[in-house]
C-alpha positions in Angstrom: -8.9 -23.5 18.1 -11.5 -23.0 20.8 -15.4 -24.1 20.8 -17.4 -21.7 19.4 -21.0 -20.5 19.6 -22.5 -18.6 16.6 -26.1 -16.9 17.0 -27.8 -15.9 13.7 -30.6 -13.3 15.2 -33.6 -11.8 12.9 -35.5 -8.5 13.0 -33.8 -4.8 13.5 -31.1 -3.6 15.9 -33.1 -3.5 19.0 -33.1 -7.6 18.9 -29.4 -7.7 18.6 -29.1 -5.2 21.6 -31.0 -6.4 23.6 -29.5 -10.1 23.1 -26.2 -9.1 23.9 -27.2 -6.4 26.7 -28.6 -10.5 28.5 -25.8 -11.9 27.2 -23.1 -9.9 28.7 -25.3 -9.3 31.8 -24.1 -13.7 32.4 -20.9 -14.0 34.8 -17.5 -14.1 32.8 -19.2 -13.1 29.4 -18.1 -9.8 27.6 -17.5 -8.5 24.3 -14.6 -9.8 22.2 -11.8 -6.5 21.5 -11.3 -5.8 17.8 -9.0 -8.5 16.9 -9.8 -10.9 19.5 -10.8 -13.9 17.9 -7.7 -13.3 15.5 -5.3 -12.9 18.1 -6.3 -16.1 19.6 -6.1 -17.7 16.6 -2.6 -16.5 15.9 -1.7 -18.2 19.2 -3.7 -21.4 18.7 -1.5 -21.7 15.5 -4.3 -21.9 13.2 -3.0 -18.6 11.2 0.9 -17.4 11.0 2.0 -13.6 11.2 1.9 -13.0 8.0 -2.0 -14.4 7.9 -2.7 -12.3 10.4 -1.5 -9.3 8.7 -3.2 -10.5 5.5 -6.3 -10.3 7.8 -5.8 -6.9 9.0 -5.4 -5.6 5.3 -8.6 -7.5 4.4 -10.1 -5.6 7.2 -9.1 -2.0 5.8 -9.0 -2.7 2.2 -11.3 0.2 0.3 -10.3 -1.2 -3.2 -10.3 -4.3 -5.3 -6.5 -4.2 -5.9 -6.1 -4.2 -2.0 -8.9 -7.0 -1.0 -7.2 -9.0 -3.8 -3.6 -8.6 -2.3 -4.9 -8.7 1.3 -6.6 -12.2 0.1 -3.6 -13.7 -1.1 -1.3 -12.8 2.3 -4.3 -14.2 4.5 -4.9 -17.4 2.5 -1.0 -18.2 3.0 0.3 -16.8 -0.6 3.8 -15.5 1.6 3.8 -18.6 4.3 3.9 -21.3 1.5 6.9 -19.2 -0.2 8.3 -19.2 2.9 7.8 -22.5 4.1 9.1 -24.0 -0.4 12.1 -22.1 0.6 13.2 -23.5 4.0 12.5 -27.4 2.6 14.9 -26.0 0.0 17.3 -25.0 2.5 17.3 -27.6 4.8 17.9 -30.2 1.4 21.0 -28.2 0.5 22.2 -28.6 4.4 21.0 -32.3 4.5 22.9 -33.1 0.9 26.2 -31.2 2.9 25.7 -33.6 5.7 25.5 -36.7 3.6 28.6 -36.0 1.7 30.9 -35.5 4.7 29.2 -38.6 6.3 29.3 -41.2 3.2 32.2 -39.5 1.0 35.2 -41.7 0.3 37.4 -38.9 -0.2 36.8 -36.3 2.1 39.5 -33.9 -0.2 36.6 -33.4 -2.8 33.8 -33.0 -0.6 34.0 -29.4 -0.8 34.7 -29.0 -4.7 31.2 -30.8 -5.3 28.9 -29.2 -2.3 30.3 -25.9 -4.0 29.0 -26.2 -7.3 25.7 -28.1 -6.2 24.9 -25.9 -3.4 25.8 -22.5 -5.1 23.6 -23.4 -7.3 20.5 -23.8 -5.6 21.6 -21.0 -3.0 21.6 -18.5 -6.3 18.2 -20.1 -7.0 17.1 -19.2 -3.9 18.9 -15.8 -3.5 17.3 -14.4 -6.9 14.1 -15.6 -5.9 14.5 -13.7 -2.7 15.5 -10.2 -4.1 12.8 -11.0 -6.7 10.3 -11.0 -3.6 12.1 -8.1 -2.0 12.4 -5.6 -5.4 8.7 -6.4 -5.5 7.5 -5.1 -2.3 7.8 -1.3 -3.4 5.0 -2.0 -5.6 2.8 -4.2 -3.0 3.3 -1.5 -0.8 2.3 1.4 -3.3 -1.3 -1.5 -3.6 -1.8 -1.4 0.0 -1.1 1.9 1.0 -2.1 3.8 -2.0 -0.6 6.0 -4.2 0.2 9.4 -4.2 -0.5 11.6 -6.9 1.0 15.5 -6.4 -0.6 18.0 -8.5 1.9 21.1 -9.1 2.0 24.2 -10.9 2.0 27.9 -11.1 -1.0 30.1 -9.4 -4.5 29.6 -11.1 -3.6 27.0 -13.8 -6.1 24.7 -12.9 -4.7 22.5 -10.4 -7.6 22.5 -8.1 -10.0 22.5 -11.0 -8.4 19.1 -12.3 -8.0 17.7 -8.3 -12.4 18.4 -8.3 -12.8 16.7 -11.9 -10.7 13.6 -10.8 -12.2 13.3 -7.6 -15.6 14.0 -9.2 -17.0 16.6 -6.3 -15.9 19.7 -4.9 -13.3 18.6 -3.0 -10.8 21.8 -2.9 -12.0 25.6 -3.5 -11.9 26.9 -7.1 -11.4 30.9 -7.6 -9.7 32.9 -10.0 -7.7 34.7 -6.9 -4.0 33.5 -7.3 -2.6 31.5 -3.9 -6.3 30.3 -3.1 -4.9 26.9 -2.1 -2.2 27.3 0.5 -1.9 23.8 2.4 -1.4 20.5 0.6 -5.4 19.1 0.2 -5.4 15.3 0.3 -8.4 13.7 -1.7 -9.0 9.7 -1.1 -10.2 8.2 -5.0 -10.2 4.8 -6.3 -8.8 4.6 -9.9 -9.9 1.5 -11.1 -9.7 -0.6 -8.2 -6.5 1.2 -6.8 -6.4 3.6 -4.3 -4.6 6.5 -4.7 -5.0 10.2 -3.1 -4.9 13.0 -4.7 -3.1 15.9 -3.6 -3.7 19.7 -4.4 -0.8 22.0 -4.0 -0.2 25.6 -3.5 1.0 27.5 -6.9 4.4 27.5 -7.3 5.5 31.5 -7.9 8.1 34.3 -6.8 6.2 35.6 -3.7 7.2 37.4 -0.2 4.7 35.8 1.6 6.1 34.1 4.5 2.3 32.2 4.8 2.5 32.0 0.7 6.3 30.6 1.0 5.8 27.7 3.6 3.0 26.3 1.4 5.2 26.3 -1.3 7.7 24.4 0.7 5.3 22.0 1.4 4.1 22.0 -2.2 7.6 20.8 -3.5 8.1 18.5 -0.4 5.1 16.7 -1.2 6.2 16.3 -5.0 9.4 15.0 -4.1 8.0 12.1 -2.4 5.2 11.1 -4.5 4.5 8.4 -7.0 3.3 10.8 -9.7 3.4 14.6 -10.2 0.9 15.9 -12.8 2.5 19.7 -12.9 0.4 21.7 -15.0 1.5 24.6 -16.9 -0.6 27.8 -18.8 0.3 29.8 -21.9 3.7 30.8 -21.7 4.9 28.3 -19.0 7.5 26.0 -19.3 7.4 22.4 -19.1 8.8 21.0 -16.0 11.6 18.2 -16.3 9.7 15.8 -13.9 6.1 14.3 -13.5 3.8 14.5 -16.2 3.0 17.5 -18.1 -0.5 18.8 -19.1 -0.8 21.6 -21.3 -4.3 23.0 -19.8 -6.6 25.9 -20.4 -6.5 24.8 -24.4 -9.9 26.2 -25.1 -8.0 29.6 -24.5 -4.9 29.1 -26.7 -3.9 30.5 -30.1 -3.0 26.7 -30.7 -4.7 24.6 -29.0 -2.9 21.3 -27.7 
């Protein structure tokens, strides 16, 4: 909403530098803050809030699935909703008001407003909790999901965190109670963020240090989107999260 200047500048850093070091050396001319131009944008009414926050997703998005969600929000996917459903509202007041105004017989005024406007209220209501039930996984898109890796000591957990993550990410070694504090690892599964999260072995110990990481270990499972709890020879399969069997090249029967 304000007039604009827009310099397209050629050759390496030190031309850009040096441009804005004589630009900003001019009275009243600074750098814009991160979010300036958005801000005043916002208050120019050329974007709404939720545009705004569309924008600021755009502006963090790391995955496909994100810039894809974050596009839709900015481009005024949520506004227009919003804006189809207060038309609808204000018709349902309007046909109210119209009834009351030009009704012959005010007595059945309300009978017919109740089953016209219940109607389209339900419409709308439905179509709201839709929205709402549907946030939970719009959310999981934008902030990424959380995937707790569980188990007993030395069954691989770490070993599967490194081959998911594709690099050595947490430390691998056949001493039991190696990994002690929950190890987040950032990875994009086909265009979805997720992080990964290595957890201390889950065992009988009197280890107070070997105890709280536990805690945390179970803590962090409870909260997460998806538990991939490992198990060895002779363990038994847990009742939540997914289950993988590993170590099979070491079994009597391989799985």
């Amino acid at each position: 909403g304000e007039d604009l200047v827009e310099l397209h500048l050629h050759g390496g850093p030190a031309v850009v530098s040096d441009v804005l070091d004589t630009l900003t050396r001019q009275p009243g001319v600074r750098l814009a803050e991160a979010g300036e131009f958005t801000r005043r944008a916002f208050a120019n009414n050329r974007l709404d809030l939720a545009q705004v926050e569309g924008l600021a997703d755009l502006v963090a998005a790391e995955t496909s699935s994100q810039r894809q969600q974050a596009l839709a929000l900015a481009g005024g996917s949520l506004s227009q909703l919003a804006d189809a459903w207060r038309s609808r509202i204000i018709a349902t007041l309007a046909e109210a008001e119209a009834a009351l105004d030009f009704a012959e017989d005010e007595a059945d005024v309300a009978a017919r407003l109740s089953v016209s406007s219940s109607m389209a209220l339900s419409r709308l209501v439905s179509e709201i909790e839709e929205l709402l039930a549907d946030s939970g996984r719009a959310s999981r898109i934008r902030d990424g999901l959380a995937i707790v890796v569980t188990g007993p000591p030395n069954v691989g957990k770490s070993s599967l965190v490194n081959a998911l993550a594709m690099r050595d990410a947490a430390i691998v070694t056949p001493i039991a109670g190696t990994t002690r504090d929950p190890i987040e690892v950032p990875i994009d599964l086909g265009g979805v963020a997720a992080t990964l999260i290595d957890t201390a072995g889950i065992r009988d110990s009197d280890d107070p240090v070997e105890q709280e990481g536990m805690r945390r270990a179970l803590a962090r499972a409870a909260g997460a989107d998806l538990v991939l709890a490992l198990i060895g020879e002779g363990d038994d399969a847990p009742s939540t999260g997914w289950t993988i069997a590993n170590k099979s090249d070491i079994r009597d029967e391989p799985h």
